[in-house]
N, C-alpha and C positions, 0 to 999 in steps of 0.2 A: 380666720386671720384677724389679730388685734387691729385695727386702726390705728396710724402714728400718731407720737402726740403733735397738733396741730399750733404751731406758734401764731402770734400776730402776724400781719402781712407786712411788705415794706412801704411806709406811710407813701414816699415820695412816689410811687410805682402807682399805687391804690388812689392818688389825689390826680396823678397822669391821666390817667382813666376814666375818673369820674369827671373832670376839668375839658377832656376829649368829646364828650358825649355831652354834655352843657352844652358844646357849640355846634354841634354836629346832630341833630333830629330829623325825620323826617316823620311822614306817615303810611300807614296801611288802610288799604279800602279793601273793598267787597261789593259786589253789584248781584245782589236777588232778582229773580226772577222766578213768577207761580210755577213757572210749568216752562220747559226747550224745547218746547214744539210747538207752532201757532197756526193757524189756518187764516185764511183772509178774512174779513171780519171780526175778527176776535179782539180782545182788549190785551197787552201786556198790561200787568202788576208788576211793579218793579219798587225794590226798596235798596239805597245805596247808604255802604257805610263809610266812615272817614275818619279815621282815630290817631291818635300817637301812637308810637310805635312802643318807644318807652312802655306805656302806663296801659295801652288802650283803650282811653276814653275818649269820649269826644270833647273837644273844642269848646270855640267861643262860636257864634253862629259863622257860616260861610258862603255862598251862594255856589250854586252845582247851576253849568249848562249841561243838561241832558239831550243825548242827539241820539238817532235812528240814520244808521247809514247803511243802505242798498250794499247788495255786491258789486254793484260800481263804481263806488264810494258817492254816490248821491245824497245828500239827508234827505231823510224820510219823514222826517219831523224831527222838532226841535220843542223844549223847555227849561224855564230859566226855574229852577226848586231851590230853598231853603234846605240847608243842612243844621239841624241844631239838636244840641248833646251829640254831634255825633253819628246822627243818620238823618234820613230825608227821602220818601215816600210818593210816589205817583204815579199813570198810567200813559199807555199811548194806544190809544184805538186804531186800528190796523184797516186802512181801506179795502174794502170791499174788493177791488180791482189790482191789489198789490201784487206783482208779479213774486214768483216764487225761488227760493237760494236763501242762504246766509248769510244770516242781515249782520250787524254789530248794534249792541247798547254801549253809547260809549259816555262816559264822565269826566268834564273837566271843571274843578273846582277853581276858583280865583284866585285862590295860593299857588295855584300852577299843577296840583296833583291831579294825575289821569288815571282814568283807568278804563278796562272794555272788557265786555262778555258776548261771546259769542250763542246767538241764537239763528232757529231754523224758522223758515215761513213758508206752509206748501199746503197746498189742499191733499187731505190724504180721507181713506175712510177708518172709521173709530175699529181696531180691534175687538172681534168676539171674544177671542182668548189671551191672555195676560200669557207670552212666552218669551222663555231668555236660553241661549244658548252658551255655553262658555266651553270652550279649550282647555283639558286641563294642563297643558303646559303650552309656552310661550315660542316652540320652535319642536319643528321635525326633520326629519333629515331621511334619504333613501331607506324603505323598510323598516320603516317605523312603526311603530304600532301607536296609532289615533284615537286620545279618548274624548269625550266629550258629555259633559252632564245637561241635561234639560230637564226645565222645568216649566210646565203648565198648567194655568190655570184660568177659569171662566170670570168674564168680569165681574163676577159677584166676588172673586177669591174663592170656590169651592173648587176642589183638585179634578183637573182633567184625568179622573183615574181610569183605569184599567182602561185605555184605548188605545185604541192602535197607530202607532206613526210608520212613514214612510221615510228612510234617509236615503238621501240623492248626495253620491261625491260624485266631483268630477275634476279629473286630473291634466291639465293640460291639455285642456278641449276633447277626456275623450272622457267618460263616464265608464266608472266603477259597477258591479253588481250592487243593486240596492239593496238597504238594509229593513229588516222588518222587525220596526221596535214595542214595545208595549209599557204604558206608562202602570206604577205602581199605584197604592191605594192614595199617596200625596201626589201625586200629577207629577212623578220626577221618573227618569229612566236615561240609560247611558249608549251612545253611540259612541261604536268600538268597528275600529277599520285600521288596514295594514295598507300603507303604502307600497308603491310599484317599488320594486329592489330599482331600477332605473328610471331617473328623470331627466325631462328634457328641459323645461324650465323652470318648474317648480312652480306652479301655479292653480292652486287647489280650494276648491268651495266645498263647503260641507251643506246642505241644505234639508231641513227637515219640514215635513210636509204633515198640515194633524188634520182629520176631517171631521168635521162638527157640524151632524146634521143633512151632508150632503152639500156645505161649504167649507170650501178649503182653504187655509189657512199656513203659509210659513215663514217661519226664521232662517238665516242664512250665516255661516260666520266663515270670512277668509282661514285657511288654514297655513300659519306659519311655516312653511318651507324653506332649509338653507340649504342651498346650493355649493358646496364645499369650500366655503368662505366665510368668516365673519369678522366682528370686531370686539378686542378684548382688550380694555383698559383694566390694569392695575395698579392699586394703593395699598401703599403699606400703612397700615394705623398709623398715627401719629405724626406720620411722615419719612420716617424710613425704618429699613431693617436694621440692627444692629445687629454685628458678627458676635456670634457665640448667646443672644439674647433671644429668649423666644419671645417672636411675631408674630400676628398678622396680617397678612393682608388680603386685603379685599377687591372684587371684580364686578364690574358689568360689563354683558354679552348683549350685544348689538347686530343684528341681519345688516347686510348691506344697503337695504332700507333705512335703518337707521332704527328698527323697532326691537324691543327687548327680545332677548332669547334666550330662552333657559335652555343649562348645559349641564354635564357629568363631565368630571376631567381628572387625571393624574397629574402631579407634581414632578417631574423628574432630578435628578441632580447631575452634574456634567459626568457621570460615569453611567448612567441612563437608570439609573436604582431610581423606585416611586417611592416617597418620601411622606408623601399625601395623595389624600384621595380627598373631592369634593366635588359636593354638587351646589345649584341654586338654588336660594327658598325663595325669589319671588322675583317676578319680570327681570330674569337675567341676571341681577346682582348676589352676590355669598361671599364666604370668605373661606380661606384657609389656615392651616396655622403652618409656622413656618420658624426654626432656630436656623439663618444659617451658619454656616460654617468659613471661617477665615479664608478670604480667596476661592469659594466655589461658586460654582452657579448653577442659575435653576430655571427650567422650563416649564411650563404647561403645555398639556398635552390634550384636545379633548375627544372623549370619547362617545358621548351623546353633543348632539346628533349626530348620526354615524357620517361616515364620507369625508371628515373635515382633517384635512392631513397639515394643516397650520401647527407651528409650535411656537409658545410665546415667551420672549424672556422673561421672568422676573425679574422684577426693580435689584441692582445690587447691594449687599449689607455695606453700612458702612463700619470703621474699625473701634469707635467707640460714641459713648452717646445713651439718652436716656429715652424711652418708649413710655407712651399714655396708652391703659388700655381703658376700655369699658369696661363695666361689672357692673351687677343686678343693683335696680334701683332698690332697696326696702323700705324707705320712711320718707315720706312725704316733707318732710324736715331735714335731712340729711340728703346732699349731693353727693355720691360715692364714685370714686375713681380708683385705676390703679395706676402704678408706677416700676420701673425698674431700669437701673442702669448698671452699666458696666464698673464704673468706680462709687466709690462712698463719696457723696455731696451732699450739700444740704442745696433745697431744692424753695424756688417760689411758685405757688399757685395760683393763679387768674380764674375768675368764672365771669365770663360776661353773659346776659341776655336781653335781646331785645332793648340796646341803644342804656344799658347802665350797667355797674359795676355791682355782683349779686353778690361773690363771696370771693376772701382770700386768705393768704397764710403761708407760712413756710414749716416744713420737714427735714428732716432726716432718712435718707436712703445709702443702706449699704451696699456693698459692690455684688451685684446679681442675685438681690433680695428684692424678690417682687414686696412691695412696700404697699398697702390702702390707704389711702383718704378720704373722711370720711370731713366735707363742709357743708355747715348751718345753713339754712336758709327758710325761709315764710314756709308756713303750710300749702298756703294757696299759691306759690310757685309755679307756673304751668308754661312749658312751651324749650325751643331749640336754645341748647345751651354751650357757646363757645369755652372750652377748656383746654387752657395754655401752661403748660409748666417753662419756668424760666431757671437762669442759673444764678448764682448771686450777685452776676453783672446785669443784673436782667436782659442776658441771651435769650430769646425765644425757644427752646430745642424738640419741644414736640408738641405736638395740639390736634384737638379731634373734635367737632360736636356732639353735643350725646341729648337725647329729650328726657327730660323729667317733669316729672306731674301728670304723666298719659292716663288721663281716663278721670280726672281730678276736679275737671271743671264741672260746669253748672250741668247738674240733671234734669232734664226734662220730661216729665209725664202727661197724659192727653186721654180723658176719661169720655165717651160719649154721654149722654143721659137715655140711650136706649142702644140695645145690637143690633137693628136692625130698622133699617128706614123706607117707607116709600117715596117715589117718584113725589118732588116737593115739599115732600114734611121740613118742617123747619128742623135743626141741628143744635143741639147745647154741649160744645165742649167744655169740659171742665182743667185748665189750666194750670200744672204743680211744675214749681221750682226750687230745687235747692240744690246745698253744696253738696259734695264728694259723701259726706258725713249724715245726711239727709235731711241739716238743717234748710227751712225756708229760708228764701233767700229773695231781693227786688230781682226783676229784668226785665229788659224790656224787649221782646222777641216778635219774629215775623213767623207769618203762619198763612201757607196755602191751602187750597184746596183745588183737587184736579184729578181727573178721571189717573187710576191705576195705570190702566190699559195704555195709557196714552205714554205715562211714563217707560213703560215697559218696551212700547215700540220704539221710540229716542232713544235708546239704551245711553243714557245720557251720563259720560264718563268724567264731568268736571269738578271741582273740588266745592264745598261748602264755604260757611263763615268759619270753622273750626280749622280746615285747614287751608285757607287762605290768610289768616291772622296769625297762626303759629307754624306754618310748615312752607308753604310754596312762597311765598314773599321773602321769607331766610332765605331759603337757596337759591335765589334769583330766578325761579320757572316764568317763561313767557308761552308768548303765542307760539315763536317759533323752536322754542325749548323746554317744553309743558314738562310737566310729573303726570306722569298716565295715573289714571284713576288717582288721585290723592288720598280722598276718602277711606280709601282701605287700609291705610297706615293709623286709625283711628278704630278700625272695627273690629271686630270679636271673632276672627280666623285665626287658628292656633297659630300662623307663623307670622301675625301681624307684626309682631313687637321685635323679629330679628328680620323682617325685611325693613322696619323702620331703622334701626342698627345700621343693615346697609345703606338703606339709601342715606344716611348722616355721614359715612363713612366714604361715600364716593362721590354721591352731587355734592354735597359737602365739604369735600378734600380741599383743604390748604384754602382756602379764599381769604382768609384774613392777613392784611397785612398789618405791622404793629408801628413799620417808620414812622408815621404822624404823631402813633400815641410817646413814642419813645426817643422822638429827637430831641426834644426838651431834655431830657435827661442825659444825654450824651452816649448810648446804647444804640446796639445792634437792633433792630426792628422785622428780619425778613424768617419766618419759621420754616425753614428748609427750603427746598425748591420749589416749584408752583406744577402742577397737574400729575397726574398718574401717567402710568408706561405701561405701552403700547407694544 
């Protein structure tokens, strides 16, 4: 598809914007820690960042109180640290006697910005063996069939191969026939179990048991279980359906817990004909595509996990109106979007990220010609990208986030000066940075070091500096509203790049409001209605 031609933007719209965000800054932090598990005696390493949100650099110098607060909220220690360029560095030795729970590191800098990370403090003993168990989906349901991958390995890293494990389910206080598994020549092998066709609560452990030596060792993972119930919020891209335009819209699936759950479902139309079929590619969220049709309507229906007899309405189309979709990033330099409306308009484009005004323009779209847009922007571009099309009142009429620049930032390499170490040899890492491109490049980076095994046993789910600086701080994720594993919206799983799609398409949904930036100009400011249907 050609790309249209792109005109200038409208000055007074584009100076709104930029004029908005001059007065309007805040910041993004990050709180490091070596290691999310500590034993008493031990020292945290902690390194805290504090940037613009804008630009992401640091500052002018600033002072950080650094606090250690009990699960009582007691402090446990306190320090007053320098922050300057932007980060700031130090430890808290852990007494001897510290009772055990989840402490918080918390950060308050003198500008007012907070921030906290949650860590664990327990005396544990050090794992023989490095193992991880995962689910391969997010939700089961009556007679399901249970898979699950494992993978182990000796704290040196050599694969736990060809041995034998033990898996122990138990369903509702009563225990399944055990399974007898056997690891491959990589320390990796699959537990595969069918659920009871009838449950009483749904409440299911899986537990794998490995024997090394004549000590035994195991992993445990809750097994998601719904109950014939969940929760399924729906978005339509951009904001709503439009009759006769094709949509779509997107979902996340929620257990009555509140925890993701991946599902299979049909689409229905009010004469019960399936229209679409669709599943999730990641913790619950997917999408569907969707034309509807003048005055119909439309249900879901789902069919994994089984038992669940709920139908959900779809959002209804409305009767006219223009729709944002996504479409493949290709160039590091171009922002690419699509467009399509019901009549021929000429159309204005917004791209905001991260607290400035990135790129803008206006088009021409014909009446139910999906239309491309392709806008300019830096090479080194990186992170969550607000994209608003307005009309030439600058009406807001539909808008979406989309990421651009994934996988674009600084690369990092880490060379030993030998494979192999004894018990205190000293260590020489060798240190490489550069860009996308794999020019060298300055940085200045933080670097642990910490038993594998340790990590292994924390199965520790919380986000890095990558995406706490470009993903969970956008979306507003807190304590009591995280992003599960963040980290994977960043890694190299073939469905990484359209679960990150969804989650921009649904934690993301509508939050931007435009009244502030557009009352100065005498326009409308509200981009449709606010949340997804339920």
């Amino acid at each position: 598809m050609t790309p249209a031609t792109l005109e200038p933007g409208a000055a007074d719209l584009d100076k709104a914007i930029a004029s908005f965000y001059e007065h309007s800054t805040s910041k993004r932090t990050y709180i490091m820690t070596d290691k999310p598990l500590y034993q008493p005696g031990e020292t945290i390493w902690y390194r805290a960042d504090l940037r613009a949100t804008g630009t992401l650099v640091g500052g002018q110098p600033v002072g950080l109180t650094m606090m250690l607060t009990s699960p009582r909220g007691a402090i446990v220690s306190q320090k007053r640290v320098l922050a300057q360029n932007g980060f700031a560095r130090n430890d808290f030795k852990l007494p001897a006697e510290i009772e055990g729970g989840e402490y918080k590191l918390s950060m308050v800098a003198d500008d007012g910005t907070q921030d906290f990370k949650s860590i664990v403090i327990n005396t544990y003993q050090t794992p023989r063996l490095q193992k991880t168990l995962e689910l391969l989906r997010k939700a089961y349901g009556e007679g399901d069939q249970v898979s699950a991958a494992i993978e182990i390995k000796r704290a040196t890293g050599e694969p736990f191969a060809d041995k034998a494990l033990t898996g122990i389910i138990t369903i509702d206080d009563v225990e399944l026939p055990r399974l007898k598994i056997t690891t491959d020549k990589d320390g990796k092998a699959t537990a595969r179990f069918q659920l009871p066709a009838k449950l009483v609560r749904g409440d299911g452990l899986l537990t794998i048991m490995a024997d090394d030596g004549g000590v035994t060792e195991s992993v445990q993972k809750r097994i998601p279980i719904v109950m014939k119930t969940i929760s399924l919020s729906m978005f339509p891209e951009g904001g709503d359906l439009i009759d006769s335009i094709p949509g779509r819209v997107y979902f996340m699936a929620k257990t009555t817990l509140g925890k993701p759950a991946d599902i299979e479902g049909r689409v229905l139309d009010d004469t019960g004909k399936t229209v679409a079929e669709f599943s999730s590619v990641h913790d619950g969220m997917g999408r569907f595509e969707l034309t509807p049709g003048t005055d119909r309507k439309y249900q879901v229906a789902i069919t994994k996990p089984a038992g669940i007899t709920q139908k959900f309405d779809v959002p209804h189309g409305k009767a006219g109106g223009c729709v944002i979709r996504s479409v493949d990033q290709k160039s590091p330099t171009t922002l690419r979007v699509g467009a399509i409306c019901n009549t021929a308009r000429k159309l204005q484009v917004e791209a905001v990220m991260r607290e400035h005004r990135l790129a803008s323009g206006s088009f021409e779209v014909g009446a139910n010609v999906p239309t491309l847009v392709e806008l300019p922007v830096a090479a080194n571009t990186q992170g969550v990208v607000r994209v608003t099309l307005f009309s030439a009142r600058y009406e807001p009429l539909s808008e979406r986030l989309l990421y651009h620049g994934l996988g674009s930032g600084i690369q990092i390499s880490m060379t030993a000066d030998k494979k192999t170490y004894s018990p205190r040899d000293p260590v020489k890492l060798r240190i490489k940075t550069t860009d996308a491109t794999g020019k060298a490049v300055k940085a200045n980076i933080g670097v642990a070091v910490v038993d594998e095994t340790v990590l292994a046993y924390a199965d520790d789910k919380s986000g890095n500096l990558v995406s706490r600086m470009f993903l969970e701080q956008e979306l507003g994720a807190t304590a009591e509203d995280p992003i599960e594993d963040p980290k994977y919206y960043f890694g190299d799983k073939p469905d990484a790049t359209a679960a990150l799609d969804a989650l921009l398409a649904t934690r993301g949904y509508r939050r931007f409001e435009w009244r502030p930036i557009l009352g100065a100009l005498g326009a409308g400011g509200t981009a449709g209605s606010q949340g997804g249907a339920k």
